[in-house]
C-alpha positions in Angstrom: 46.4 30.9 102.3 45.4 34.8 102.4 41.3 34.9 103.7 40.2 38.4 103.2 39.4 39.1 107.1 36.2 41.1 106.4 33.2 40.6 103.9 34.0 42.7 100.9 30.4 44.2 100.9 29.0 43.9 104.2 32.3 44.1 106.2 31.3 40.9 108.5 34.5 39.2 110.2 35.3 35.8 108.3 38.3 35.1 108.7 38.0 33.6 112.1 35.7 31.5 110.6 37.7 29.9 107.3 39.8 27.1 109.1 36.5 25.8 111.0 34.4 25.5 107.4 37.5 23.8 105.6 38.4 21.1 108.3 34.6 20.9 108.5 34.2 20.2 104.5 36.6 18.0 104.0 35.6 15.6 106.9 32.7 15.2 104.1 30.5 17.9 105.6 28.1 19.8 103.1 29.3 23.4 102.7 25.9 24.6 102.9 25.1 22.9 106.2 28.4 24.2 107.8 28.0 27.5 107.0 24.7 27.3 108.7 25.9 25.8 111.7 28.9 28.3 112.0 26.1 31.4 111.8 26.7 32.6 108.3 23.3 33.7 106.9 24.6 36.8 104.3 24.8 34.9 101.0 27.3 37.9 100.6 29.6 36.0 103.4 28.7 32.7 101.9 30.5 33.6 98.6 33.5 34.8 100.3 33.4 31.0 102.0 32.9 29.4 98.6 34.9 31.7 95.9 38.3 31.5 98.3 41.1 30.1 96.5 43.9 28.5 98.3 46.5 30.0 95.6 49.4 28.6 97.8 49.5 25.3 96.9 49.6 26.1 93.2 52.2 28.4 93.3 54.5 26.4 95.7 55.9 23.8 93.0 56.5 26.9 90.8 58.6 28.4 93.8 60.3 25.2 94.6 61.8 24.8 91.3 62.9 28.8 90.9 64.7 28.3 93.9 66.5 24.8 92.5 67.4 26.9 89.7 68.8 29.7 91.4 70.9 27.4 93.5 72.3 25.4 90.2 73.3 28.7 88.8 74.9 29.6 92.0 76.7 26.6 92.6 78.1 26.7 89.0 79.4 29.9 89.1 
C-alpha cells in the first residue's frame, strides 16, 4: 500500500499515522472517532485518511496470473 507521507494541501505527516487508523477500523472502530483520538483535526488530513485506496490487493491476482503465464510460455519453449 503507497500512503502519501504528507497532506497534499497542508503538508501534515500522515503516514505514520495510516497503520494505527486501519487496525483501529477494522477492530469495528468508527473512523471518525479514531481519527479524533489519533489528533487529526484538518478535514484536509481526514480525506487523505478516508480517500486511500489500498490498490495492492486488486492488482495482485492480476500479477499472479501474468506471472503463471509468463512461466507456461517459458516452460514451453
Amino acid at each position: 500500500m503507497l500512503v502519501p507521507v504528507r497532506c497534499f494541501t497542508c503538508g501534515s505527516l500522515i503516514a505514520d499515522k495510516y497503520n494505527i487508523y486501519v487496525k483501529r477500523v477494522r477492530m469495528g472502530e468508527k473512523p471518525a472517532n479514531v481519527l479524533d483520538d489519533m489528533g487529526v483535526k484538518r478535514y484536509c488530513c481526514r480525506r487523505m485518511f478516508l480517500s486511500t485506496v489500498e490498490t495492492i490487493n486488486q492488482l495482485l491476482p492480476y500479477y499472479e496470473v501474468l506471472m503463471r503465464k509468463k512461466e507456461e510460455i517459458e516452460s514451453s519453449g
